[in-house]
C-alpha positions in Angstrom: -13.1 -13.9 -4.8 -13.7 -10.4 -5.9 -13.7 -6.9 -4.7 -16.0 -4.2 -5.1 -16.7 -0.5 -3.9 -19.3 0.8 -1.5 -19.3 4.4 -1.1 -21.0 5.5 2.4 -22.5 8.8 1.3 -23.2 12.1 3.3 -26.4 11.1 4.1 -24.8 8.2 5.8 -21.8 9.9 7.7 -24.7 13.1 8.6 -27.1 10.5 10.2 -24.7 8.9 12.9 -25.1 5.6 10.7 -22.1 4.4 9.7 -21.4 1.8 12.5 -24.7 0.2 11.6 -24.7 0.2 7.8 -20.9 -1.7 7.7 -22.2 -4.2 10.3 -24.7 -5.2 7.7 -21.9 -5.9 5.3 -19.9 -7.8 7.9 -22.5 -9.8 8.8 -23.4 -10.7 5.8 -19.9 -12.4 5.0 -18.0 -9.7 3.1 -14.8 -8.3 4.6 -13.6 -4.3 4.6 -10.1 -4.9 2.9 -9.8 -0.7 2.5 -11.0 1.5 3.6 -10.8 5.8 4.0 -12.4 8.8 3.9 -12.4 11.5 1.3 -14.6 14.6 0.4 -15.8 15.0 -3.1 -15.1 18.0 -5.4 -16.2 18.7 -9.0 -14.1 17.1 -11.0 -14.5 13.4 -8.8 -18.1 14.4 -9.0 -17.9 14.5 -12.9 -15.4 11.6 -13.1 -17.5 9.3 -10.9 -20.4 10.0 -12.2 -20.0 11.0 -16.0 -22.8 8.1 -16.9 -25.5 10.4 -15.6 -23.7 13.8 -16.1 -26.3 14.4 -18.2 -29.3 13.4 -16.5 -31.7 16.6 -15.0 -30.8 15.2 -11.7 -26.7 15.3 -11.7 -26.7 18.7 -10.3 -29.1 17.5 -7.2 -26.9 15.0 -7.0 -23.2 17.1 -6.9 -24.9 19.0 -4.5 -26.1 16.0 -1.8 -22.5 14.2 -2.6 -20.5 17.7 -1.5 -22.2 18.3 1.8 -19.7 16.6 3.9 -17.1 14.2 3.3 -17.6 10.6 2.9 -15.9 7.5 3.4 -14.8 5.2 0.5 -14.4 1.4 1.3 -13.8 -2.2 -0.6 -15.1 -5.2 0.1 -14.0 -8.8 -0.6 -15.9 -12.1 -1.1 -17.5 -14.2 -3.2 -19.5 -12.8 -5.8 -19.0 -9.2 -4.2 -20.7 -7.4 -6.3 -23.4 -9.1 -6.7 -23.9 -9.6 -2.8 -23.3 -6.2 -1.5 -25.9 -4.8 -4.0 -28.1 -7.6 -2.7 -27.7 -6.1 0.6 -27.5 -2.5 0.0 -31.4 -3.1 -1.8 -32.8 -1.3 -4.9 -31.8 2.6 -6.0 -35.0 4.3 -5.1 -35.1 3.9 -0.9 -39.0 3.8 -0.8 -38.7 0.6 -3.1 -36.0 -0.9 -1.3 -37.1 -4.2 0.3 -37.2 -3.8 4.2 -34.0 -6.0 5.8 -31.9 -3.7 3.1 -29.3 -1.2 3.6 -32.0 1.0 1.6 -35.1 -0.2 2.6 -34.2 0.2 6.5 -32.2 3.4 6.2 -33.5 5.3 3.4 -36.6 7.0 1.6 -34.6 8.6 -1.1 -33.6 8.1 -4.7 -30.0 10.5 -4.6 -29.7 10.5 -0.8 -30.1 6.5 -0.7 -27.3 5.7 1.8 -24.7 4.2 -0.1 -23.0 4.0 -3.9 -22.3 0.1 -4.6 -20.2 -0.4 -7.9 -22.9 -2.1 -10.3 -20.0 -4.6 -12.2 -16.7 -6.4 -11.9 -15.9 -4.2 -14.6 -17.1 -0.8 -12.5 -15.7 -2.3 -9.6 -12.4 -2.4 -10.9 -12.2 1.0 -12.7 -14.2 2.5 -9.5 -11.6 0.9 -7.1 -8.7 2.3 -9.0 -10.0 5.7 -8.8 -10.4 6.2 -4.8 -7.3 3.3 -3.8 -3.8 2.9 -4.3 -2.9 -0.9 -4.7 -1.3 -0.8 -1.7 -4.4 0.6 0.4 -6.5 -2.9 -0.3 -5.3 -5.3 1.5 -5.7 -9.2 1.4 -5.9 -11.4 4.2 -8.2 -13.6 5.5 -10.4 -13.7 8.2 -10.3 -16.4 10.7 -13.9 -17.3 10.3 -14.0 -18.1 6.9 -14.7 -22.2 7.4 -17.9 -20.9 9.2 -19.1 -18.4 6.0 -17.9 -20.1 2.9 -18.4 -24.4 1.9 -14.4 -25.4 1.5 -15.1 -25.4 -2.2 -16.4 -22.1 -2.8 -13.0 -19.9 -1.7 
């Protein structure tokens, strides 16, 4: 089992499509084990993001991320990481495959719905930076026998 971030963006909580974008997660098999909201300032912005700081498009981007708050959430299962950016669908929303968190929802490259940590490595850095240890919790959900094979958790 492993955790990973997904980062709802503003163009997620401005559209009314919250609700509909964490039932895809849910339904895939994943579970929400924390989740809050938070609003981004610079220096997040810069922390976050300081792989592409330097890309022409960072300060398009600080600008979309800072419009309105948005809400910061982990995720638990097998192969997380690997699954959630399975479902959120490729970066670019106009190449996203339809049946995708991008490909349904989006048509942008910086406004493409949600942020999904691209490594168990980024995961855990990522994770450390928006939770607390004691704001991920770890239980298990009583319809695991019906997700997983008995060998795989």
């Amino acid at each position: 089992m492993e955790n990973t971030l997904v980062i709802f963006k503003p163009a997620t909580i401005q559209r009314g499509i919250l609700g509909e974008v964490i039932s895809r997660l849910e339904k895939k098999g994943i579970w929400l084990v924390g989740i809050k909201m938070v609003w981004f300032n610079d220096e997040l912005l810069d922390l976050h993001y300081a792989h592409i700081k330097d890309k022409a498009f960072f300060p398009q981007l600080k600008e979309a991320m800072s419009i309105s708050p948005v809400v910061v959430s982990c995720w638990k299962g097998v192969d997380a990481v690997e699954t959630v950016r399975a479902v959120a669908g490729a970066t670019n929303c106009r190449s996203a495959l339809p049946g995708t968190i991008r490909g349904d929802f989006g048509m942008s490259i910086q406004r493409n719905i949600v942020h999904t940590s691209d490594s168990k490595e980024s995961a855990e850095i990522e994770l450390k930076r928006f939770f607390k240890d004691e704001e991920i919790f770890d239980y298990k959900l009583n319809n695991h026998e019906y997700i997983y094979a008995f060998d795989e958790i």
